[in-house]
C-alpha positions in Angstrom: 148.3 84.9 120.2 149.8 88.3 120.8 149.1 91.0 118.3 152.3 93.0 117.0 152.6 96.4 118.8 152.6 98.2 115.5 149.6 96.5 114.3 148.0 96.5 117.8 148.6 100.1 117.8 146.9 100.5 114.5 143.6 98.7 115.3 143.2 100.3 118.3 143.4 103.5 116.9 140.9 102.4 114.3 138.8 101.1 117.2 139.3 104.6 118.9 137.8 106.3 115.5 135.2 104.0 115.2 133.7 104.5 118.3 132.5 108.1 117.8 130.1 106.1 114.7 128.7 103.3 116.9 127.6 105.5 119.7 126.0 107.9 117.5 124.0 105.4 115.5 120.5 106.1 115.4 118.1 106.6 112.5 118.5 109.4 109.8 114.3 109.5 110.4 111.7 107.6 111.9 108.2 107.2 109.9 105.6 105.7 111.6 102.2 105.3 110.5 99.0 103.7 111.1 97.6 100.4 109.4 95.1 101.4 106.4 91.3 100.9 107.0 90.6 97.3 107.7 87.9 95.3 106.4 85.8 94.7 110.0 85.9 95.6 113.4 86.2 91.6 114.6 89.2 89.4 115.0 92.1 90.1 112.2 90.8 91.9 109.1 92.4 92.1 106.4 93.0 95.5 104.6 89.8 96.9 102.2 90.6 98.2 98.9 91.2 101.5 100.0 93.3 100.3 102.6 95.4 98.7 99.8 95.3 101.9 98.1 96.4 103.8 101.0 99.4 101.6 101.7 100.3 101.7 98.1 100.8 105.3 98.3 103.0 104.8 101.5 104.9 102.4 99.4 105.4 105.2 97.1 106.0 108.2 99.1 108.5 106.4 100.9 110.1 104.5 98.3 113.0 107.3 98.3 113.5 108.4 102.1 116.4 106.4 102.5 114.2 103.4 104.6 116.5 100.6 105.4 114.4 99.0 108.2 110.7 98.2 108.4 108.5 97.1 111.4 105.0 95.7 111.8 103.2 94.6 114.8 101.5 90.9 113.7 98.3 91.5 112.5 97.1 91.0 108.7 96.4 95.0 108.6 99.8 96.4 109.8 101.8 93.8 107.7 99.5 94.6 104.6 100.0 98.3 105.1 104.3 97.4 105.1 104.8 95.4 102.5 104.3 97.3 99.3 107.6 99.7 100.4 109.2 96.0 102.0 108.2 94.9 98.1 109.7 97.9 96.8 112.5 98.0 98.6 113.4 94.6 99.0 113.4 95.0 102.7 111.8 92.1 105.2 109.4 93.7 107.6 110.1 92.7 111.1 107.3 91.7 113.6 107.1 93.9 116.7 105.1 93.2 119.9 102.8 96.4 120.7 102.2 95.6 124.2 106.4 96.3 124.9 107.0 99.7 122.8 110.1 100.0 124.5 111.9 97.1 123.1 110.8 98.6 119.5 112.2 102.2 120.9 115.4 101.0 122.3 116.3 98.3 119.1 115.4 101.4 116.1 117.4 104.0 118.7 120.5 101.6 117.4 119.5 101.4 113.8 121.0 103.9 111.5 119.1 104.9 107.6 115.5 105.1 107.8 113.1 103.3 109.3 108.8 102.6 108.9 107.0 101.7 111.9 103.1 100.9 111.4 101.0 100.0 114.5 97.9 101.1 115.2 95.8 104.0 116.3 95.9 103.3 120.4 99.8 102.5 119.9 101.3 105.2 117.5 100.6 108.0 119.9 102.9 106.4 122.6 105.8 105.3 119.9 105.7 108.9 118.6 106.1 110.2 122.3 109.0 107.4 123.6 110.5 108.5 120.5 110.4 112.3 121.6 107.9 113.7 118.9 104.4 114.9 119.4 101.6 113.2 118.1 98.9 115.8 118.2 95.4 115.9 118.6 92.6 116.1 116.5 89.8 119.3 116.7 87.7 116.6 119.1 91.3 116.1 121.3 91.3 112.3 120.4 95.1 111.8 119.3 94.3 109.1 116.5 90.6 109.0 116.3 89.6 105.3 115.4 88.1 106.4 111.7 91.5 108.3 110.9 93.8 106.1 108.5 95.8 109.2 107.1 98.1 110.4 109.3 102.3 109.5 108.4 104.7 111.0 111.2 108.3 111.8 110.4 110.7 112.4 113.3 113.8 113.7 113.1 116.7 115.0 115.6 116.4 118.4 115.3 120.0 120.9 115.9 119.5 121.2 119.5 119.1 117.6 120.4 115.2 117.1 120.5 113.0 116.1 117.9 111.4 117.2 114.9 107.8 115.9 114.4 106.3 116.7 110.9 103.1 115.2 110.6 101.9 114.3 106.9 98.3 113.3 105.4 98.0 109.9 103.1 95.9 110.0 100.0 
């Protein structure tokens, strides 16, 4: 079927407009946060009460930053720490694999709103950098020491083209 020049010429200056959008999509910000404090060391503990606590107040702190998208790696922790906002939010929480951050980097690059990412403390150090931000060190030079639950990272594209890191404490 051949399209009408006049309409043909119409779409494909609508296509022409449109492209600008799609090749600019990314993400307004990228949180990323740890899982709260788990209930053992050993297999796949659940969150304790103050882990629940602790994602709670994610929920809430976030509940308003325009988060459209929410991943998880597959453990009971990580996906216990997501879904109060994914509750709040009505948003499903989407299972990434921590041993291929890249994937996770290259699929959110595409996404535009905001998104969550909770991992864990030996994998949010490397998101945060494949992202572009900084994840810091602690007085001891450990980035996320292993009995550290409270740290929320918010990076953002900054005028000049890098990134903004803003690193937050949890209650």
């Amino acid at each position: 079927m051949r399209l009408p020049a006049r309409l043909f010429r119409h779409l494909s200056l609508a296509l022409a407009m449109l492209a600008p959008v799609a090749a600019s999509a990314e993400p307004s910000a990228i949180y990323l946060v740890r899982h709260g404090e788990k209930a053992s060391e050993s297999g796949d503990p659940d969150l304790t009460a103050q882990g629940r606590a602790r994602a709670q107040h994610v929920g809430i702190l976030l509940g308003r930053a325009g988060v459209q998208h929410i991943f998880s790696t597959s453990t009971k922790r990580t996906r216990q720490t997501a879904e109060p906002l994914a509750q709040r939010l009505a948003l499903d929480v989407q299972l990434y694999d921590a041993r291929n951050p890249q994937a996770l980097v290259d699929k959110v690059k595409g996404l535009t709103g905001a998104v969550l990412v909770v991992g864990h403390s030996n994998t949010l150090p490397e998101l945060v950098r494949l992202f572009g931000g900084s994840p810091g060190a602690d007085i001891t030079g450990k980035e996320i020491p292993e009995t550290e639950y409270d740290r929320l990272y918010q990076l953002t594209r900054a005028a000049n083209g890098g990134v903004n890191t803003v690193l937050f404490t949890t209650p």
